[in-house]
N, C-alpha and C positions, 0 to 999 in steps of 0.2 A: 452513598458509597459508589463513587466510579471503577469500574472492571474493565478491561480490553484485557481479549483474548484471540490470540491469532494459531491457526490449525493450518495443517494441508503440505508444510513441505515436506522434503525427503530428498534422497538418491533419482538424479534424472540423467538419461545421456545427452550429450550434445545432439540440439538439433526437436529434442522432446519439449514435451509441456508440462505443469502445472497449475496447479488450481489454489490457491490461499484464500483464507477467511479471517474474516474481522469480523468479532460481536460482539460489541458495545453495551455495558449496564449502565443504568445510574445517572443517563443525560437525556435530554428529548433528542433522538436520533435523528426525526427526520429535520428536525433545522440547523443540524450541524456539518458544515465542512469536514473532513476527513482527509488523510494521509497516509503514505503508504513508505518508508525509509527502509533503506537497508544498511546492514554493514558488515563490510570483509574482516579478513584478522589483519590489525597492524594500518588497518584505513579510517579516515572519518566516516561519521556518518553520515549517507545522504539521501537526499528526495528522488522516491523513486517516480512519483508523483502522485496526483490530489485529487479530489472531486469535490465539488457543491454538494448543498444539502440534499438537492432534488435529482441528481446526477445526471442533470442534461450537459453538465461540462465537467470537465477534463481537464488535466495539464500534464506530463510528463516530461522525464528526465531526455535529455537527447540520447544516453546513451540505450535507453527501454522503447524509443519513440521508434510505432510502428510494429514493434511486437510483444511489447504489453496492453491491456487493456482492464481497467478498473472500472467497477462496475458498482451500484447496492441496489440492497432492498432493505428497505423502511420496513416494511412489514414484520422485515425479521431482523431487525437491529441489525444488519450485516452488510460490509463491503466485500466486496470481490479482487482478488488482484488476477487474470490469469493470463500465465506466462507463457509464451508459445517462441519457436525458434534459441530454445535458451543454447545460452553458449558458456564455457567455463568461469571466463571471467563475472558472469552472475551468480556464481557461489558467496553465499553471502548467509546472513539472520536477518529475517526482515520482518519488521515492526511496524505495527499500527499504529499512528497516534491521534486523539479525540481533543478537542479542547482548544485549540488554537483558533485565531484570526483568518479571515480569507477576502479578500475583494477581488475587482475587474480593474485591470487598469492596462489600457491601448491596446483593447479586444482580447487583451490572455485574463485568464483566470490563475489567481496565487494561493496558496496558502500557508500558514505562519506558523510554524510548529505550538504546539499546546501542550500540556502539563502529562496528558496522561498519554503513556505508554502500556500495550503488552509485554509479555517477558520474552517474545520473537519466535519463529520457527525459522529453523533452517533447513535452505535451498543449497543443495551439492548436484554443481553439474559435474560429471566424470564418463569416459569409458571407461 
């Protein structure tokens, strides 16, 4: 049985931060790729971005690039997504996903969306 659950949004102002979690059941965590999507009302859904299994790398979205940063720990079946500098347009539900594909190709690091999903938290940026 695979579980993803994701904790930690809320109400921030522009300019503020947050913190999200991802914990993982049910897969061996520490050799899995991971992913971090969000999505607005009325948008698709998209990659906010990824990490390796060992989270020495990285990828993100241009528009997150520079002031997010995605993190785990193995120890605790957990990723990290945390947000700093958020601005309105990042209001959104944002979703962990476990299970998917990932390679290197011409020094970036990718990953491939996978089967399981959390049911998302949301992130409201407002004054």
């Amino acid at each position: 049985q695979v579980q993803v659950v994701e904790s930690g949004g809320g109400l921030v102002q522009p300019g503020g931060s947050l913190r999200l979690s991802c914990e993982a059941s049910g897969i061996i965590f520490s050799i899995k790729a991971l992913g971090w999507y969000r999505q607005a009302p009325g948008k698709e859904r998209e990659l906010v971005g990824c990490i390796d299994s060992s989270g020495g790398r990285t990828n993100y979205g241009e528009s997150v690039k520079g002031r997010f940063t995605i993190s785990r720990d193995n120890a605790k079946n957990t990723m990290y997504l945390q947000m700093n500098s958020l601005k309105p347009e990042d209001t959104a539900v944002y979703y962990c996903n476990a299970g998917g594909g990932s390679g290197y190709l011409d020094g970036n690091f990718y990953y491939m969306q996978g089967p399981y999903w959390g049911q998302g938290t949301q992130v409201t940026v407002s004054s």
